[in-house]
Every structure is written in structure tokens, then in C-alpha cells.
N, C-alpha and C positions, 0 to 999 in steps of 0.2 A: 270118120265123120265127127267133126264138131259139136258137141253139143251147144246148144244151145239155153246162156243163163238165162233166168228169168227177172225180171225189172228189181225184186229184191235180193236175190243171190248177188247182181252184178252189183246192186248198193254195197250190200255185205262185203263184197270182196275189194271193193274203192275203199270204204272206209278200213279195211284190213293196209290196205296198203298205204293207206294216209299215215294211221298208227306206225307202219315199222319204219317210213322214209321219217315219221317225226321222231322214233327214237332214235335211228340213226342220225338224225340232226344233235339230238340230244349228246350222243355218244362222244360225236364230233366236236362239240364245245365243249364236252366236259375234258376230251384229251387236249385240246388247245386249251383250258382254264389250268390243266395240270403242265403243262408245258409251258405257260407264263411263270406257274406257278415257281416252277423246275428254276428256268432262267433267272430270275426273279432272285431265289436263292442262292443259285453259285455267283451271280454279277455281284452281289452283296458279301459274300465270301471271296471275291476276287481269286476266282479258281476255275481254269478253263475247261468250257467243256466243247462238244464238237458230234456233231449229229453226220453221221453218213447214210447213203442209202449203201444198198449189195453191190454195187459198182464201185463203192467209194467214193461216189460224189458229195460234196459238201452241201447242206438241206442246213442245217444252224449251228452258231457258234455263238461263244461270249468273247468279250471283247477283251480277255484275258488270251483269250488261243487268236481271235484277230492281232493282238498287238505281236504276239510269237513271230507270223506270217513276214510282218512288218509292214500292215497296212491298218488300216482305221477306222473303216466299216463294212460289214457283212456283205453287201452287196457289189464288194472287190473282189471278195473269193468264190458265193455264192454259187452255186453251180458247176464249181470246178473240182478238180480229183484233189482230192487233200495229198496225194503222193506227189503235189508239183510244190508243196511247202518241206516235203523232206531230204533230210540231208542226202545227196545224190550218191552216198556209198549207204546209205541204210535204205534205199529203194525198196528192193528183195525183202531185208529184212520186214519193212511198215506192209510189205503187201502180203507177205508170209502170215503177218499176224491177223489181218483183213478176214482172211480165207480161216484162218482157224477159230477166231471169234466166229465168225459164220457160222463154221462145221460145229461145235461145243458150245459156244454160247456166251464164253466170256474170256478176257484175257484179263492176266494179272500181273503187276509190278515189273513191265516190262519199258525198260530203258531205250530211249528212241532222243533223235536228235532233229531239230525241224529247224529250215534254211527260210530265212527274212528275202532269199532272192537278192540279198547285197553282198552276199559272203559272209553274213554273220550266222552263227549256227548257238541252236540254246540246248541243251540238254532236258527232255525233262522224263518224266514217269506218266504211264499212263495204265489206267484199270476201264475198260471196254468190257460190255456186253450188249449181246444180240439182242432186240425187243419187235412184238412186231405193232403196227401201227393201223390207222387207217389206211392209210397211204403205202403198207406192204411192212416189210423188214428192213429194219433199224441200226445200226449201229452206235450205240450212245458210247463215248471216249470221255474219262474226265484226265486233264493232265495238270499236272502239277509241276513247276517249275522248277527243277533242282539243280542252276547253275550256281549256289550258294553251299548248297551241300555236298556237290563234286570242285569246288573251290578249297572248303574246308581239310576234304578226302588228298586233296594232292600236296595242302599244306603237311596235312599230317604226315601222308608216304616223303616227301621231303623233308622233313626234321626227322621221321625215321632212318632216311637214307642216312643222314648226316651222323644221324647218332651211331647206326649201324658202322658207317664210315671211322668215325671217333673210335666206337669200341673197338673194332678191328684192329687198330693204329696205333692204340693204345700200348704203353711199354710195360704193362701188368697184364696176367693171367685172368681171364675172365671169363667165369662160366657160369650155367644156370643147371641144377640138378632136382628133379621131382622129388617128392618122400619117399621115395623107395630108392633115393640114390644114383638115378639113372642120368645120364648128362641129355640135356635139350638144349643147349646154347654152352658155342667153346671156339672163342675169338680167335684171330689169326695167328698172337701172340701166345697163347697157349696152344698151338697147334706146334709150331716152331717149335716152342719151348722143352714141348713134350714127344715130338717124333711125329704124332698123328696126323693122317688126316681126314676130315672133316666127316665122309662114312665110315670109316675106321671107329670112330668114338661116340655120334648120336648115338643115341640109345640103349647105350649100352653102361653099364655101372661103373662107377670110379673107381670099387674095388675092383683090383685085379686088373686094371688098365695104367690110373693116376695115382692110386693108394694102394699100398698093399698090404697087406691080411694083416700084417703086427709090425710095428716098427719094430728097428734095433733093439730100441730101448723094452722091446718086449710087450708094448701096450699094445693092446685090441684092437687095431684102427676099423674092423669090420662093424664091430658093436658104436661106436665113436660116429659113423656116419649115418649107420642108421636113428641113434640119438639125434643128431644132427637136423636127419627131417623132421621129427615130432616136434624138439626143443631148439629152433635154429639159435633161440635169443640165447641160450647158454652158451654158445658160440661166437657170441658178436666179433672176439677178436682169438685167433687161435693157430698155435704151432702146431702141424706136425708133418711125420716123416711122407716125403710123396715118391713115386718112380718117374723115370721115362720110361718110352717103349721099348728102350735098350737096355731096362732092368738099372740103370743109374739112379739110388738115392739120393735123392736131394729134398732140404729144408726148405717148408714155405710156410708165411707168415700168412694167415687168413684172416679177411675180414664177411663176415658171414651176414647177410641179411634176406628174412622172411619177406615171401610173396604171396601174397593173401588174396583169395578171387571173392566175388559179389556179398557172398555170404559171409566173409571173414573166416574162411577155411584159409589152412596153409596151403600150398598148392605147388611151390618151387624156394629153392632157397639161392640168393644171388652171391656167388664166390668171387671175390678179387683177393688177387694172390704175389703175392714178389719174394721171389728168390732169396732168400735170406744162409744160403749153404756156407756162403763164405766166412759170415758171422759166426755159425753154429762149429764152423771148422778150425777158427781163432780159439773159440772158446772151448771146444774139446782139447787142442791142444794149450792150451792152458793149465785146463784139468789136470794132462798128461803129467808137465809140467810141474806144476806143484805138487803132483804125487811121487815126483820123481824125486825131489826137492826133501819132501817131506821123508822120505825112503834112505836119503842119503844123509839126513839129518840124521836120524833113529837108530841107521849103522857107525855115522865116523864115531871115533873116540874125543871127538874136538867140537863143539860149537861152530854150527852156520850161518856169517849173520848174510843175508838178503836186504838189498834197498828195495824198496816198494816203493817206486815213483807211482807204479799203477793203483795203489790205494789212498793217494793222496799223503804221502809217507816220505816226501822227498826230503833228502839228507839226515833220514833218521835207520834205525840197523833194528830187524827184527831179529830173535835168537832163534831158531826153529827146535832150537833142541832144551 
């Protein structure tokens, strides 16, 4: 059974209802004054944004994400699934992202490509989260434009390649080694050079691969690399003895330069290197040579004279003895 109000309760409860339909009115223009307000702001920022309901339907846009589409005002797209503006191989992907903003509440720095419907496709970035409204659940998208910084990105991996390509190609030995000696970069021409290849030598130290422990000549070369990383500018320009993988000796002329990251920490040291064995091999036997010279000088019973064209000495007689 009904009760039945009385002439002041049923006042009481009109006016009860007046109040909440007038804050609800209230409520309702204060989210439309922030939703001008919203618009208002990013059209001024020239930065697109894109209101969807839970189906994906388009509810508002700025005229940043209308020009995307390749149309010119709002009531083009209005009403329609914003998945008919995306690129038709990232479908899956824009509708993947739909459902998970949904499910969590927000997406971030996810990469999407949206189609003008004439063949042209833009790249941009987009940061989405879920809100809910008068009108239910929300999806606010802001995307931002980044066919200038994926234009940059390909310049860059192209002058990369090229450089890459160069150094490869290059008729000099060229490698990159950490402080601690270890190689992270070892060109195609030091790979020939030296026997290896390319797993064979990442990461693993020069000593005992490209260097070994002591030269001939008896020096440290263990201590001499490790210097090397602390002190690469003592280095700038630097002989010594190197191997291949087949334990063959050979002379290389280094030129050494420090790789410094954000902080001006050392970080890698850059090796270009050329063969110089042939030189150091003239010049050993030379050595030989003149010690032989001299040897033979000290035993005959007679004076040896020697022309020294090589010392600038032409048509004059040294006595060795």
C-alpha cells in the first residue's frame, strides 16, 4: 500500500527535486564551461585532441585531429568510428588500444598512423585516458603530430647507414673499445684484416685477441691498454705490436680518440689503425744491417768506407772504423 504524502511532505519533496534537477543543470554547464574551456586551450596550442565514447565513436575533435582526417569541420566526422580515419594495417592495433585505455584507464606514447581517406597517412603519438561524463564514459585522446620527427629519425638512420657503409669500406682498421678494453665496434676491414669475425670479437678484450700480452720488444702492452682507457689523449697517435688470429705479428700505427657521454665521462675510445709492418720490417732490417756493418767494421784489419745516399750523404765515404 501507498502511503499517502501529505500537502507539505509532497511540497518538501518538489522542492527536494527541483534542488537536485537544478544542480544537476548546474553540474552540466560547469562540464560544458570546462570543456570549452579544454578546447579552447589545445585549438590555441594547435594540438589535436579527440573525444570518443566506449564504442569509439567520435563525440569532439579539434581542428588539429580534423585536418589529420583530411576534412575541415567536425560535423564530417561527427558521429563516426574514429577507426575509419586509421591507417588500415594499424586497425587491430587503434582498436587494441580502445579496449585497454577502457580496461586501465589510460594509454601512453603510443605510436599510430591515421589515413586522410586519399592515401595519405600521418604518423602521430597519442596519450588517452578514460574519463567518465554526463553522458557516460569517455575517451579523451591528445595526439600530436610527429611526421617531422620521424622525418628527422630516418634522416638520421640514413646518414647512419651511410656512415656505417663508409666505415665498413673503409681501407683502415677501425674499432671502438670501452675502458676496460673490451671492443664494441670492429669494421669489416679489421675483421679481414685480423681473421675474425664479428661474434668472434664483440665483447671481448683486445688483449689476447688483437694485442698481446708484451711485444717483441718486451713492453707491457696489457698495462699500455688499460692506460689507454683512463688516458686515451696520451695516445692520440701510437705504435705498436698487434696479432692476428693466427698469432701473425704485425705493426699498426694508431690514431686514438676519447668518446665522452652527457656528462663528459670517458666512455669508449675510437681506434683507426694501418698497417705499417712493411715499414717497421725495412727498418729492422736496416738495423740488422748497420749492425752487421758496424760488426765488420770493428773486426777487418782495414777501414770501411760506406756511401750513405740514405743520410743525405751522396758522393761522400763514411770511415766506420
Amino acid at each position: 500500500m501507498v502511503k499517502k504524502l501529505s500537502s507539505e511532505e509532497l511540497e518538501a519533496k518538489v522542492k527536494r527535486l527541483e534542488r537536485e534537477v537544478a544542480e544537476m543543470r548546474q553540474r552540466e554547464e560547469a562540464f560544458r564551461t570546462d570543456v570549452s574551456k579544454f578546447r579552447a586551450f589545445f585549438e590555441a596550442a594547435n594540438v589535436g585532441y579527440l573525444i570518443v565514447d566506449e564504442a569509439g565513436t567520435i563525440v569532439d575533435a579539434s581542428s588539429e585531429y580534423i585536418r589529420l582526417t583530411g576534412h575541415t569541420t567536425l560535423e564530417e566526422i561527427k558521429g563516426k568510428s574514429v577507426l575509419d580515419w586509421t591507417a588500415r594495417q594499424e586497425i587491430t592495433k587503434n582498436k587494441e588500444a580502445l579496449d585497454r585505455c577502457l580496461a586501465t584507464g589510460f594509454i601512453r606514447d603510443l605510436e599510430i598512423s591515421y589515413a586522410d581517406g586519399a592515401g595519405n597517412c600521418t604518423p602521430v603519438e597519442i596519450n588517452a585516458m578514460a574519463v567518465r561524463t554526463p553522458d557516460g564514459k569517455r575517451i579523451l585522446t591528445l595526439c600530436r603530430d610527429i611526421s617531422e620527427r620521424k622525418r628527422i629519425e630516418k634522416s638520421l638512420q640514413d646518414t647512419a647507414d651511410q656512415y656505417r657503409e663508409l666505415v665498413d669500406n673503409a681501407n683502415s682498421i677501425i674499432l671502438r673499445m670501452n675502458v676496460t678494453g673490451n671492443v664494441t665496434y670492429f669494421n669489416e676491414f679489421a675483421r679481414t684484416f685480423f681473421g675474425y669475425e664479428q661474434k668472434e670479437i664483440l665483447g671481448r678484450s683486445v688483449v689476447g685477441t688483437i694485442v698481446p700480452e708484451k711485444e717483441t720488444t718486451g713492453r707491457d702492452l696489457r698495462t699500455m691498454i688499460e692506460d689507454i682507457g683512463k688516458h686515451p689523449e696520451r695516445y692520440t697517435n701510437n705504435e705498436n705490436e698487434n696479432m692476428r688470429k693466427d698469432g701473425t705479428r704485425v705493426w699498426i700505427a694508431w690514431t686514438n680518440k676519447p668518446i665522452y657521454d652527457a656528462t663528459g665521462q670517458i666512455v669508449e675510445t675510437l681506434c683507426i689503425g694501418n698497417d705499417i709492418t712493411p715499414r717497421k720490417n725495412v727498418e729492422k732490417a736496416l738495423r740488422e744491417s748497420e749492425e752487421l756493418f758496424k760488426a765488420l767494421a770493428e773486426d777487418a784489419p782495414f777501414g770501411i768506407s760506406i756511401m750513405c745516399k740514405n743520410q743525405g750523404l751522396s758522393g761522400q765515404s763514411v770511415l766506420l772504423r
